[in-house]
N, C-alpha and C positions, 0 to 999 in steps of 0.2 A: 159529447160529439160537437165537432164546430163544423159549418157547412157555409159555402160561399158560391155563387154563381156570376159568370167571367163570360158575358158575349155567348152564353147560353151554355155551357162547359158549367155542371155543377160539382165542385170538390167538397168532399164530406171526409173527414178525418176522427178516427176513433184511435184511444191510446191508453198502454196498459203497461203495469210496473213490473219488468220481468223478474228482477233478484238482486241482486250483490256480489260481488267476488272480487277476488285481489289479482290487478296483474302489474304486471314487473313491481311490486312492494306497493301499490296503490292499491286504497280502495276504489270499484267503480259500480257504476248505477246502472244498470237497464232499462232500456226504454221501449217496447215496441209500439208499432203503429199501423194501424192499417187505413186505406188511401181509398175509397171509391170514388172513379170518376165517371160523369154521365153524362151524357151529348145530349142536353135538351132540344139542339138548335135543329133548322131544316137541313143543313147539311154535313157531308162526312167530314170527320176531321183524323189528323195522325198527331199522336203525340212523340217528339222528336226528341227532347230533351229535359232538364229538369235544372234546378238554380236554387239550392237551401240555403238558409245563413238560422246557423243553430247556435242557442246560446245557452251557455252551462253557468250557473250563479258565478261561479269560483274564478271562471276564465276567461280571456274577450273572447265576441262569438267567431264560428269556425265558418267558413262556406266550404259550401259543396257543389260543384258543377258535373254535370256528365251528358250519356248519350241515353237515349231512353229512362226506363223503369227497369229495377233488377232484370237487364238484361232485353228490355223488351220493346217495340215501337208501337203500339198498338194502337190500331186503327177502330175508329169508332162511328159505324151510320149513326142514325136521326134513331135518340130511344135507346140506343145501347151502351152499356154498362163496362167499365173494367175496372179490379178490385186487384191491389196487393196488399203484402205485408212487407215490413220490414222494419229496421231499430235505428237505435242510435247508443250511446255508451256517453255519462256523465261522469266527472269527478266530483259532482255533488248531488243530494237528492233532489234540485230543483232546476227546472230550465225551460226549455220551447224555442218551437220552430217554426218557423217559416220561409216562403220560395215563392216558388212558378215554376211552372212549363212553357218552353219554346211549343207550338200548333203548329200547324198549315191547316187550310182550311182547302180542302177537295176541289170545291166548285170554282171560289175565287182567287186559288194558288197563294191566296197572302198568309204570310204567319203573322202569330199576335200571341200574347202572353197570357196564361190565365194563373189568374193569383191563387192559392195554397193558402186559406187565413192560418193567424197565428195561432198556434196550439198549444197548451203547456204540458211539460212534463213535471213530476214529482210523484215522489215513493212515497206512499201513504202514512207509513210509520214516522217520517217527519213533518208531519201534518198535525198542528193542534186541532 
């Protein structure tokens, strides 16, 4: 697990090797991952957006931008928690991610970024 805190926002990132499979004639890797983020600070915050830049041994790294968390904005008081899950797909057994989140912060209307530390991925079985 790697865990990092951003302006009192602590992101904690855990990650597991899903399988294998072939698509369109490629082999590919699995990767999921799950995100807990936690509002250390005194005030509410909403998470607005997200900013990945994932990199697979094999390929330059990909970004990724969007609107919320699979589908979600979530809003977090002083002390509370929110956890997802979700993956990524490698054309090799080794890689890692990392990003941010676009905030707002409740009390003082500004947004600010919290960092996502770097994470790796890689499939066990190509692990000396």
């Amino acid at each position: 697990m790697v865990q990092q805190v951003t302006r009192g926002i602590k992101i904690s990132v855990e990650t597991n090797f899903e399988g294998t499979f072939y698509k369109n004639y490629k082999m590919h890797f699995a990767f999921g991952y799950r995100v807990t983020i936690e509002n250390q600070s005194k005030d509410s915050v909403q998470l607005m957006a997200r900013h990945w830049k994932i990199y697979d041994s094999l390929n330059s790294p990909e970004i990724v931008d969007g609107e919320g968390v699979i589908g979600k904005k979530p809003v977090l008081k002083p002390g509370e928690k929110h956890v997802y899950s979700s993956g990524c797909l490698l054309t090799s057994p080794f890689g890692a991610m990392k990003g941010y989140y676009h905030m707002v912060n409740f009390t003082t209307t500004r947004k600010f970024r919290v960092k996502i530390p770097t994470f790796k991925l890689s499939a066990p079985f190509a692990l000396n």
